[in-house]
Structure formats: C-alpha cells, structure tokens
N, C-alpha and C positions, 0 to 999 in steps of 0.2 A: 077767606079774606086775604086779600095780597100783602106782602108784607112793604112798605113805605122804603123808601134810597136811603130815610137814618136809620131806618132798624137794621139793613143790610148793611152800610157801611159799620158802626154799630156792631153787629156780629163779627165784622171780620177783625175789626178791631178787637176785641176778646177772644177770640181762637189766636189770633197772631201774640195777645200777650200770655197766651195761657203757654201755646209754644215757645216763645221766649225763656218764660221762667221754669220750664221743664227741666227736669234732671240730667244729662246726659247718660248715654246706657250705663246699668251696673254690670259691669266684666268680672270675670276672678279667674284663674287658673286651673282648666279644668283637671289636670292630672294630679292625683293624690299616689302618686307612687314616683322615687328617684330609681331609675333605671340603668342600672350599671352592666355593661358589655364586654366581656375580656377576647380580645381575640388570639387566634393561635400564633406564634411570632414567625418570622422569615430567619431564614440564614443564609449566611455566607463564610463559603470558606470552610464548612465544618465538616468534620472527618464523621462517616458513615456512623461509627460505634455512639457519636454523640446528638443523633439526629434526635433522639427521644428528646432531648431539651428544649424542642419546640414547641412542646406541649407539657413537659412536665414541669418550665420553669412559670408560665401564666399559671397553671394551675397550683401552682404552694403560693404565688398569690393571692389566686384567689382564695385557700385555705385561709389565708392569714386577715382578709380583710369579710370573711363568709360571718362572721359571729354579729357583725354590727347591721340592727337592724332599722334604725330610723338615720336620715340626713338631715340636719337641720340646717336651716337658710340662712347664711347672715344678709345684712344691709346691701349690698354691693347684687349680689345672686338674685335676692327679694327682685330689684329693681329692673336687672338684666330678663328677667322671666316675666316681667311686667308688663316690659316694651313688648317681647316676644309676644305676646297674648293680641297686645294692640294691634301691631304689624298683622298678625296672624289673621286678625278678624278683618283688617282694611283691606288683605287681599282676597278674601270671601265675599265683600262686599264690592270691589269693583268687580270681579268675577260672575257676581249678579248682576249687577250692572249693565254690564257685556252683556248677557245671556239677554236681558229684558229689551236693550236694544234693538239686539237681532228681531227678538219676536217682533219688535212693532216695525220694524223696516219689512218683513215679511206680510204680517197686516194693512199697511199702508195702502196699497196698491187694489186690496180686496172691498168687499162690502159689509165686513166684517166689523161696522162702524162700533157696538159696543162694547167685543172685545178688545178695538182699539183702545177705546175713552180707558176701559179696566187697566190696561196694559201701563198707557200715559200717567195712570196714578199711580202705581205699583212704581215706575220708573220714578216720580217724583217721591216716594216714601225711600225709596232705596238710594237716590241722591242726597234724601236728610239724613238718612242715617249714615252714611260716608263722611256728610260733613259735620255730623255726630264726634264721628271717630277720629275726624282728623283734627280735633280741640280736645280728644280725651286724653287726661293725661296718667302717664305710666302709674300714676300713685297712686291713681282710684280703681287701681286693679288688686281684688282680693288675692294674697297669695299665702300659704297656711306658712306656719314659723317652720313645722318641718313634716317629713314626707318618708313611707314607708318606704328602706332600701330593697330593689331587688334586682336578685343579678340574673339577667336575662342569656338564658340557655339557645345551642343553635337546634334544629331537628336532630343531629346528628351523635348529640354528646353536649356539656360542657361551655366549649368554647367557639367562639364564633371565627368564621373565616379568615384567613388573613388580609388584615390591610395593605394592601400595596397601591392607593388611588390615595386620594382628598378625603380627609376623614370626617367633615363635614357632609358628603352625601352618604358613608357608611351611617353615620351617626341620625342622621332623617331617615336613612332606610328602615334603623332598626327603633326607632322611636328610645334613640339613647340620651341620658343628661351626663355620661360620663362615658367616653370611649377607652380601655387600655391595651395597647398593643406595643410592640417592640421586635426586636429583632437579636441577636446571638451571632455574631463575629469573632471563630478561632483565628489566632494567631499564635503560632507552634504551639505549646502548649497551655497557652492562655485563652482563656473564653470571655470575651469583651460584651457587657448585654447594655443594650440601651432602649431604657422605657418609656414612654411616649404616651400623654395622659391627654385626651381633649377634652376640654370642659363645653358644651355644648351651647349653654346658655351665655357665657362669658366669649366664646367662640376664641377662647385661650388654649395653647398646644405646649405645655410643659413637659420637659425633658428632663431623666434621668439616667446616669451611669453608671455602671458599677464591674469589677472585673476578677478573674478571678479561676485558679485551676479547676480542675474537674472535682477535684474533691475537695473544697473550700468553696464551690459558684453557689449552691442549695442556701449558705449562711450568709452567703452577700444579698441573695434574692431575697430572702427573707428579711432581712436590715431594710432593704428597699423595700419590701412592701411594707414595712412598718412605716415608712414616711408617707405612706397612700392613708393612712387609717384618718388623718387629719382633714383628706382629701374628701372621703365616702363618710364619714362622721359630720363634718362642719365644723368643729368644735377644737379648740386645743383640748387637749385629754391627758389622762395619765389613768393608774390602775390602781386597786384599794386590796392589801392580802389582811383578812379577816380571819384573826386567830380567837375563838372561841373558847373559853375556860369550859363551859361545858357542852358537851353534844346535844342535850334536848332544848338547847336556848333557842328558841325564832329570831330571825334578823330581817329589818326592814329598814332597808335605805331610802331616803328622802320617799318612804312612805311607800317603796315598791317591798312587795315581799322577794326575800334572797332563798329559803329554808332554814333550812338547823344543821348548828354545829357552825364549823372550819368554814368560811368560801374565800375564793376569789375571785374578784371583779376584773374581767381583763382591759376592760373599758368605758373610764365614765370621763362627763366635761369637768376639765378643771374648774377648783373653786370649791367653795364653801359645801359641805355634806352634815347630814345629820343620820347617824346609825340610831336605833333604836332594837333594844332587845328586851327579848322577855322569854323567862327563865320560871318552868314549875316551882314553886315553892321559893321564888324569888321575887325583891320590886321589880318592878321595870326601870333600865338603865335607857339614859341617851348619852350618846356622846357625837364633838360638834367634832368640825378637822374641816382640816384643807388639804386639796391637791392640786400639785402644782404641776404644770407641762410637763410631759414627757416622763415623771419619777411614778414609783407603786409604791404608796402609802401605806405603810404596818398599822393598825386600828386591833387592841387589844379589845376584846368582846365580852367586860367581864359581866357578871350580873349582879343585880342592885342588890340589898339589904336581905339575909335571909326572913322567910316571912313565919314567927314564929304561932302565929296561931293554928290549931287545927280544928277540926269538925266531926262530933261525936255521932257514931249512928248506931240507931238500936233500932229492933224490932219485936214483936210477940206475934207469934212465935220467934227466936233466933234462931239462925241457921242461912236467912234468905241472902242470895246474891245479887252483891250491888253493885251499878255500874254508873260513876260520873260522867254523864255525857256519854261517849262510845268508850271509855278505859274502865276495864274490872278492875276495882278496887279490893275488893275479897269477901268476905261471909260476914253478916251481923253478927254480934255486938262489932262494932269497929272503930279505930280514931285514924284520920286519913287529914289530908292536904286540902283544902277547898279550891273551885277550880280556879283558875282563869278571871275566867268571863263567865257572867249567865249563862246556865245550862239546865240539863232536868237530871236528875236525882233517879234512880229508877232501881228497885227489888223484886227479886224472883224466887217465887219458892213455889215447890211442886205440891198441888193440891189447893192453892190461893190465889189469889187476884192479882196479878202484875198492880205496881204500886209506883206513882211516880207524882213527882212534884221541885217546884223551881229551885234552884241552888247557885249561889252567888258568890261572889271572893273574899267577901264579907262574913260569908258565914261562919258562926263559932259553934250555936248549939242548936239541934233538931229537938224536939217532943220525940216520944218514944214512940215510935209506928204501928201500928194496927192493921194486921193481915185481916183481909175477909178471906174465909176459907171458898173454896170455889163449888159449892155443895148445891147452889139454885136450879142448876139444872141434873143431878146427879139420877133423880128417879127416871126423869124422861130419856137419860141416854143408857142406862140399863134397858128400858123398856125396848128402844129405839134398838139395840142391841140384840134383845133376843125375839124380837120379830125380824130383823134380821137373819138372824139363825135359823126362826122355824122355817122362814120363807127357803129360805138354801135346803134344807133339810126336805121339804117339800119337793121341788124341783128335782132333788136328786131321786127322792122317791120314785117319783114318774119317769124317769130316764132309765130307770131300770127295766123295769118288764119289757122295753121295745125290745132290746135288743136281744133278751133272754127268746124273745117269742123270733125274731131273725133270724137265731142259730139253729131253732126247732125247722124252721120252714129251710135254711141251707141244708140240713143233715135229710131232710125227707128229700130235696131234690137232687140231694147227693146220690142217694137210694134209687130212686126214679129211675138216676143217668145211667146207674152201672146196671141196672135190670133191661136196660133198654137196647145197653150196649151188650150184654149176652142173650137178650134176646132177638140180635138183629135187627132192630128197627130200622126207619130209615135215617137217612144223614139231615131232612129237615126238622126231626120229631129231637133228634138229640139236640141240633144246634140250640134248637127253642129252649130243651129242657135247660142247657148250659146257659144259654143266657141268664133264664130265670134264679138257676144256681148266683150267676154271678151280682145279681143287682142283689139279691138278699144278702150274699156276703158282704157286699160294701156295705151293704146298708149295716149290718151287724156291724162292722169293724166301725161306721160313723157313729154309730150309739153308742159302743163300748169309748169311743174316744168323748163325745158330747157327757157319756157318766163321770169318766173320769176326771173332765173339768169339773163339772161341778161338785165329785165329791172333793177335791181339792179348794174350791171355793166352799163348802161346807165346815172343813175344816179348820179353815180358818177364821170365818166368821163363828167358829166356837171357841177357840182360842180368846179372840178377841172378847167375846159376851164374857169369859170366864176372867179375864182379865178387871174388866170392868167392876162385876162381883164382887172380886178379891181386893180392888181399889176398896169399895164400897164398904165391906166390912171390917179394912183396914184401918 
C-alpha cells in the first residue's frame, strides 16, 4: 500500500524535528597522559671543558621535577585543550569531506549510479556533522581534572634533541603538553642559562634566566627548576616534613598511605591536609594543618591515647604458638595487645590441630582454647608408612641377584677371552667374546648403581616408618 503526500510530508516532518532536537556529538579529550619533553640545550661561546652542561644541566631538571607524577588542570588549560579537541576533530572532518568529494567527482562520470547515491549520503552525513562541530561548544568537551605526568624519553637516552626551529612543530612532533629546552652562554668566566618552557595547549613560550660560575650554576639550575614544579604540577605547592614520635605508627595523608615512622612529603597542593596515624597499642590521631605556597610544613606525628586494655590467651594444652594476624606474639598462656583491625587469631602446637578464630580491637577476654590432638588419621599413616617400607625393601630385594648373576657371567667371559687369547683363536671369536664381556660389565655396573638407589631409598623410608612409631608411642 502506497503511502498518501500527508504521510510523507508527515514523515519528514518528524525526522527533521527529531534532528533538530538531537544532541550535538559528545567529545572529551582523548589523552589521559601530560607529556613532558626536555630537550638537550645549545651553546654558545662555551669553553670545551664545559661542554658537559649541555646535558647535564636539563637533566638535574629533570631530576628535580622526575618525582611528580599527576598534572592537574586548572580552568584556563581545561578550556585551551577543549578548543584543541574541537579544532582537532573540525579538521578531520573537512579532511573527510575532501576525500568524499573526490570519490563522487570520480563516480560521476561512470555508471556506477548506486555507489554514487551511497557516496552523496555519506557526503550529506559528514556535512551535518561539520555543521555539528561548528556550533559545538569548547565546554561540552569532557576533559579529566588531571592527567598522568610523563616525561617522554628520545630513542637515544633521556633527552630529546635540540631545539633550534618553532617549538610548536617539535612539540606536535613529539606529541608534547609541555616543551623544555634552553640554551648555556659563557661569558669569561660566567655561564648565563636561559630556559624556555612552551606550554602547548596555551601555545605560551615562557622564559627563564639565571647565571652563575661553574661552581655555583648546578644550585642556580636547580632554584630554577624548582619554579618549573608549579609548571608540571598545576597546583601552587609547598612540602609537609613528618616527624613521627614513634617508628611503628602508619601515616595516611588525606587518605593516601605515606608508611611508618619519619616521612617527607617533597610535594603536595597547598591548602588544608588532614594526617591520620595510627600507632600499635595507641588511639588513632588526626591532625588538621595548612600549607601554604612555596614553605615545608613541620607536622609532629604523635599518637593518640595509650590503649590500656589487653587480651588474655590460653590454651590446653599450653605451650601452642600464637600468631595475631602474620605477628608472633609468643607461647600460650599469654597477655598481648589486641590488634588493630579484624584479624584471625591462630595457634600452633605439634601433634594438634592448627586452631584459629576472629580477633578484634575490642577484644579483652578469649575462653580458654581446646586443642584437638591430631590423632584421626595416626593408624592409617603408620600403616601408609610401613607398606611403604616393605614395598622399598622389596624392590631392593630383587635388584640384587641381577647383578650378582652379571658378575658371575663377566668373570666366565673374562675366562673364555684369556683361554682364547692363549689359545690363539681368531681375532673375530675374541672380538665377540669381548663384546659379550662388555655389555655384561655394564650391565653389572647399572644393577650395582640401580641397588644402590634403592637401597638408599630403603633407608630412608625406614627412618621415616620408625619415626612415625616413635611419634606414636610418644
């Protein structure tokens, strides 16, 4: 049934408002990594003996900035990598565009009618999506708050090439968000360095200088890259030195674990922190602080409230070794620390049942524990034992006569050879004879080896049976 001019107009009328009210694409930013570059620097002017500083002053750079590993975005970056994304995809898309063109200017001409028609849609899906792109705005681009730092190495070493071009095409070459390079200018006995930072996404070329003799430039280089950590961080920063009252206390900064004891932070965002520690046999402490740009916060780490309760443990038998969680604690009867946190509780003693059950920071008093002795299976592994034994003892039995009966048969052809050889035989009757001397040899010499494993495996499966015995009626 054919459809009627209102159903079709009708129809198009609903595809055109379902396209109207369509979403425009969801973009985001594909790169989940901040890409940092340091290249090797130029010089001028510099005296032979100081040529090493072309490489060794980027790399106490790079040292100095190698620790920090996430970049985070502020407002200003977010938006600049947003556009970038936009941009990026508008030229992919007239780039398709282009391509679809060609194809149907090449069709045109042919008979090729319905790869044309295909060709003419594709060219009208890829002109909506242009005109998609060109009303999308920078904001409805996902872009993450921050981004794994990592400093991108050349094949060669370290550092990347020298810049001496547009740092802009190094920086697309090498798929960089951050370019650093510079240069090292003596002047008598001054070494003048100027570092040259390009933000890629901002397409900002900041500059820094700094100067200084040969033996003073390493402490100036290093000042300056301290002003980069702001740069590869995102964040104004400063540092936290965590003096610890005692070595086995945990430390967990705004919820990261630090470990135990002493640390120091060489790099966190300024602003508000919360330490939290916790200490065996202590409460748990928090403490709140601020840090402020650029200073290193002293944060005494002491621990909370001693905790005076302990946790009695017995057993029957006494004697059994007990272990809280993975820490021996020592031998039953005992009074000990309770743990932590939930744990299992577990006792060992030889000749009984491993024994184990829940234990909490809470806890003050256990029931007195009950070994089972380990006796259910003791008759079947005696048994198990000395069929063991007989079977070895057996084996070794029958290993013996071969080889007893292989030296009887070597000493007769022993016999044979030397009667044959005084009485002149000929040289094929010996050879035989000698052969047959030698395969029995070997074969004696494999039997007497084949006994003597298994008497040594005999041996010790008696050990063992007698072992078990001695258990037994112990």
């Amino acid at each position: 049934m054919r459809k009627t001019p209102y159903a079709t107009v009708l129809s198009m009328l609903i595809s055109f408002a379902v396209a109207s009210v369509a979403p425009a694409q969801t973009l985001a930013d594909p790169s989940v990594e901040w890409r940092v570059g340091i290249a090797a620097f130029t010089g001028e002017r510099l005296r032979r003996e100081n040529g090493y500083l072309l490489s060794s002053i980027p790399l106490l750079i790079r040292d100095v900035l190698s620790g920090l590993d996430h970049h985070y975005l502020d407002e200003g970056e977010r938006a600049a990598r947003a556009r970038r994304v936009v941009d990026s995809r508008v030229r992919e898309a007239r780039k398709r565009l282009g391509e679809l063109y060609v194809t149907y200017d090449r069709l045109f001409l042919t008979d090729a009618g319905a790869q044309r028609a295909a060709t003419a849609q594709r060219i009208d899906e890829a002109r909506k999506a242009l005109d998609d792109l060109a009303v999308t705005s920078p904001e409805a681009v996902a872009v993450p708050a921050s981004k794994a730092v990592v400093f991108v190495d050349a094949p060669e070493g370290m550092l990347l090439a020298e810049v001496r071009t547009d740092p802009r095409n190094r920086a697309g070459i090498e798929r960089l968000d951050l370019l650093i390079y510079g240069s090292v200018e003596q002047v008598d006995e001054y070494l003048f360095v100027e570092l040259l930072v390009y933000d890629a996404a901002r397409e900002r070329l900041d500059r820094y200088t700094t100067a200084g003799s040969r033996e003073t430039i390493s402490e100036r280089v290093e000042e300056l890259g301290t002003t980069l950590i702001s740069t590869v961080y995102g964040r104004e920063w400063g540092g936290i030195d965590i003096r610890a009252a005692e070595e086995s206390s945990r430390l967990r900064l705004d919820g990261d674990y630090l470990g135990t004891g002493s640390k120091r932070v060489r790099v966190v965002a300024a602003g508000p922190h919360t330490l939290m520690v916790r200490t065996p046999g202590f409460e748990d402490a928090a403490y709140e602080f601020e840090v402020r740009s650029g200073e290193t916060r002293s944060v005494a780490a002491n621990p909370g409230r001693r905790i005076e309760s302990l946790v009695e443990i017995e057993s029957t038998p006494s004697g059994a070794t007990t272990y809280v969680g993975s820490v021996h604690r020592g031998t039953t009867p005992l009074t000990t620390q309770p743990p932590l946190e939930q744990t299992q509780l577990k006792l060992i003693r030889s000749g009984y049942n491993d024994y184990q059950l829940p234990i909490g920071p809470r806890e003050t008093f256990l029931a007195p524990i009950e070994l089972v002795p380990d006796t259910v299976d003791e008759q079947n592994l005696i048994r198990s034992r000395r069929s063991r034994f007989y079977r070895s003892l057996g084996m070794f039995a029958l290993s013996v006569p071969l080889p007893m009966f292989l030296l009887d048969v070597t000493n007769e052809l022993t016999s044979a050879y030397n009667r044959s050889v005084s009485g002149i035989s000929s040289v094929d009757t010996l050879n035989v004879l000698w052969e047959r001397r030698h395969a029995a040899l070997s074969g004696y010499v494999g039997g007497m080896f084949l006994a003597g494993a298994l008497f040594i495996n005999l041996i010790v499966d008696l050990l063992e049976y007698i072992d078990v015995v001695g258990l037994s009626t112990g």
